[in-house]
N, C-alpha and C positions, 0 to 999 in steps of 0.2 A: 504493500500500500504506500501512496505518495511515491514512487518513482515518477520520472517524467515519462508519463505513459506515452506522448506525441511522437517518441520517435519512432515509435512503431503505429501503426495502421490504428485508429482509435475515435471512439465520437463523444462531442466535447457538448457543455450546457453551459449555458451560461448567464444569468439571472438579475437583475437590479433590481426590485421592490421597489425602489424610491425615484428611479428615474431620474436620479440626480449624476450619473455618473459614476458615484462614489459607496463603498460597500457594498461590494457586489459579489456575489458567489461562480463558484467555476466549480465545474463537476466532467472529472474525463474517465472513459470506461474504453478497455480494448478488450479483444475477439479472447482473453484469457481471464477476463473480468478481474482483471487488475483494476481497484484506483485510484485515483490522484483526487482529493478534493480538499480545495481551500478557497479562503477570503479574501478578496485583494480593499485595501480601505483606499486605494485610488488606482486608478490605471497606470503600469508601469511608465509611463510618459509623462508621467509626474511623482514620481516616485515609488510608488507603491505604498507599502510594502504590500508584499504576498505574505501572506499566514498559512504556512505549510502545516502547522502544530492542528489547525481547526478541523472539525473531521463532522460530517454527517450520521451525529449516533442515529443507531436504526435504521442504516440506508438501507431498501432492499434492490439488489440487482439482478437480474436474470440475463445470461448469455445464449442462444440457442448459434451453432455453428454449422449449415450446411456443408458440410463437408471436411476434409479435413486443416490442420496447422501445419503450416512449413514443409509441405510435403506436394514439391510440382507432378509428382507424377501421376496425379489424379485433377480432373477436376473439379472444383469446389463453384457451389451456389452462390453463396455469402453469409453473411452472417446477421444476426439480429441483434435487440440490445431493449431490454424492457427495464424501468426503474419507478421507485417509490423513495420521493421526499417527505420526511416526517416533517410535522407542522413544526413541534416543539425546537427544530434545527434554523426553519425559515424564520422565523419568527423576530431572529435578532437585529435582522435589517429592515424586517418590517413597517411600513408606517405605522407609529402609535404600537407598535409589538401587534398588532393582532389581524387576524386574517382577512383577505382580503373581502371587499364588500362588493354587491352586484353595480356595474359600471364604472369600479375603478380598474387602473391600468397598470402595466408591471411590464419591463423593457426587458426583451427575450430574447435569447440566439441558441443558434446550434450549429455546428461545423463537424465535420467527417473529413480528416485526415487521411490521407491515402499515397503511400509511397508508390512510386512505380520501381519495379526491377526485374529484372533477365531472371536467366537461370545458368548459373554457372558450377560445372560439376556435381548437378544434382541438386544442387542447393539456390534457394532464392540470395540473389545479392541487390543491395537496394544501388540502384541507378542517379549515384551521387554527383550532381556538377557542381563544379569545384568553384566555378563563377559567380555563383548565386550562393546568399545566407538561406537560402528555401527552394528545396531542392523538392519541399514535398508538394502535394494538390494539396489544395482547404478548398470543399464545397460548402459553403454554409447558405442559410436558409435566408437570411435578409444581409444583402452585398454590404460589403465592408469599405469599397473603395480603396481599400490597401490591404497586401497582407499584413494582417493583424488584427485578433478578434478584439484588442482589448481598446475599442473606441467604444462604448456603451452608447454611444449619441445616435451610432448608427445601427443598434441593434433593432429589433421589429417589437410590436408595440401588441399584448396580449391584454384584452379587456376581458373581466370577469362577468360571469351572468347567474340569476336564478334558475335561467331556463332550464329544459333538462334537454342535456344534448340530443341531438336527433328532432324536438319538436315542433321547429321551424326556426324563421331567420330572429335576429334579434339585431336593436339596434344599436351602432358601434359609433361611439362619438368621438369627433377629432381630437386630440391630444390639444391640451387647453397653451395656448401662449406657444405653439409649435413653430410657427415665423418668426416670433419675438425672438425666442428661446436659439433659433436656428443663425439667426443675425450675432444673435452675441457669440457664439459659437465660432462663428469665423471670422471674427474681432481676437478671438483666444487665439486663431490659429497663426494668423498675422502675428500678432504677441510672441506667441512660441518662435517662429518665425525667426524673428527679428532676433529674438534671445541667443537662439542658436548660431546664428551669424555674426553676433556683437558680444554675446557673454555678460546683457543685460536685455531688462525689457524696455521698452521705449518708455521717455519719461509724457510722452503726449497724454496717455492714459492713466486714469487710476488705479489703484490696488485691485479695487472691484469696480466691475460695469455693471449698472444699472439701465433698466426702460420699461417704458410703461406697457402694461400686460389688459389683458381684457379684463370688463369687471371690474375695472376699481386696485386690478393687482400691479404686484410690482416684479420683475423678472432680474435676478440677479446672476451674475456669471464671475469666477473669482479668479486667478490668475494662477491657479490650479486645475483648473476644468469645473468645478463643480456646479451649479445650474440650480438652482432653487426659485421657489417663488413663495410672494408675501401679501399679505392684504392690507390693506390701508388699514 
């Protein structure tokens, strides 16, 4: 458990509750139901940390493997991958700690790592080029714009219902201040930008940016990433 399961073949989850960016869970599982699960209290791009120590008491995993592991001389199906998150675990990032209600929303992703490789004497060898830091595919579920899961801005956006699945449609309301929200955003990245080129941030801007939000709100962005909103 907690090896970097990514360097082999594995499907990754990925979680915000707060949709702020910031403490957000990650949950990776491979075809030997190894896994990795930890807390990141920011995205590596501002430092992190990762919390390798935090673990998901009571995960349940299920692996089913069509076919056989590391063995080319047959052909394999693929593989599946079933899980159960305990609330008692979610809960910490939770808004307000407590579960979610019908119509609120929770920023989601998922990615399936896939190395390619030959077969060399029998044996799988992964198909390493030397040129690139990412030699592997990421298929994930809502684009990333870059390799790298850990932008949380552009993960895809799961609203909660009473309905009972299958009963028909229900309605899904846009992410509140998502233009506002999206403008400061790439005010930070300018920011970042700049930083990384000069080894400051620009002094034009403030510590934090502010603007006005729908409703009477107020949409704050920090010089960390982190995204919040306030009401008058």
């Amino acid at each position: 458990r907690d090896t970097v399961v990514f360097y082999d073949n594995d499907f990754e989850v990925f979680i915000d509750p707060t949709g702020t960016t910031h403490n957000y869970y990650e949950l990776e599982v491979n075809a030997r139901e190894t896994v990795w699960d930890l807390m990141l209290l920011k995205p590596y791009r501002d430092g992190g940390p990762a919390l390798d120590a935090w673990d998901i008491r009571g995960l349940d995993v299920g692996v089913n493997v069509e076919g056989t592991l590391n063995d080319p001389s047959d052909t394999d199906e693929g593989w599946t991958v079933e899980m159960v998150l305990p609330w008692d675990v979610l809960e910490e990032a939770a808004p307000e700690g407590r579960p979610p209600r019908a119509g609120e929303q929770w920023r989601l992703n998922f990615s399936r790592v896939q190395w390619p490789t030959t077969v060399v004497d029998g044996r799988y060898q992964k198909d390493v080029d030397t040129s690139t830091a990412h030699p592997e595919d990421n298929w994930v579920w809502s684009p990333q714009g870059a390799i790298d899961m850990h932008r949380p801005e552009h993960w895809g956006v799961v609203q909660f219902s009473d309905a009972e699945a299958g009963a028909g449609p229900d309605s899904v309301d846009a992410t509140p201040n998502r233009t506002v929200a999206w403008a400061l955003r790439r005010l930070y990245y300018r920011q970042r930008a700049y930083r990384d080129e000069n080894g400051h941030y620009a002094a034009s801007l403030s510590y934090e940016i502010t603007a006005p939000g729908e409703n009477g709100t107020t949409v704050h962005i920090r010089h960390d990433g982190k995204v919040w909103t306030t009401e008058e």
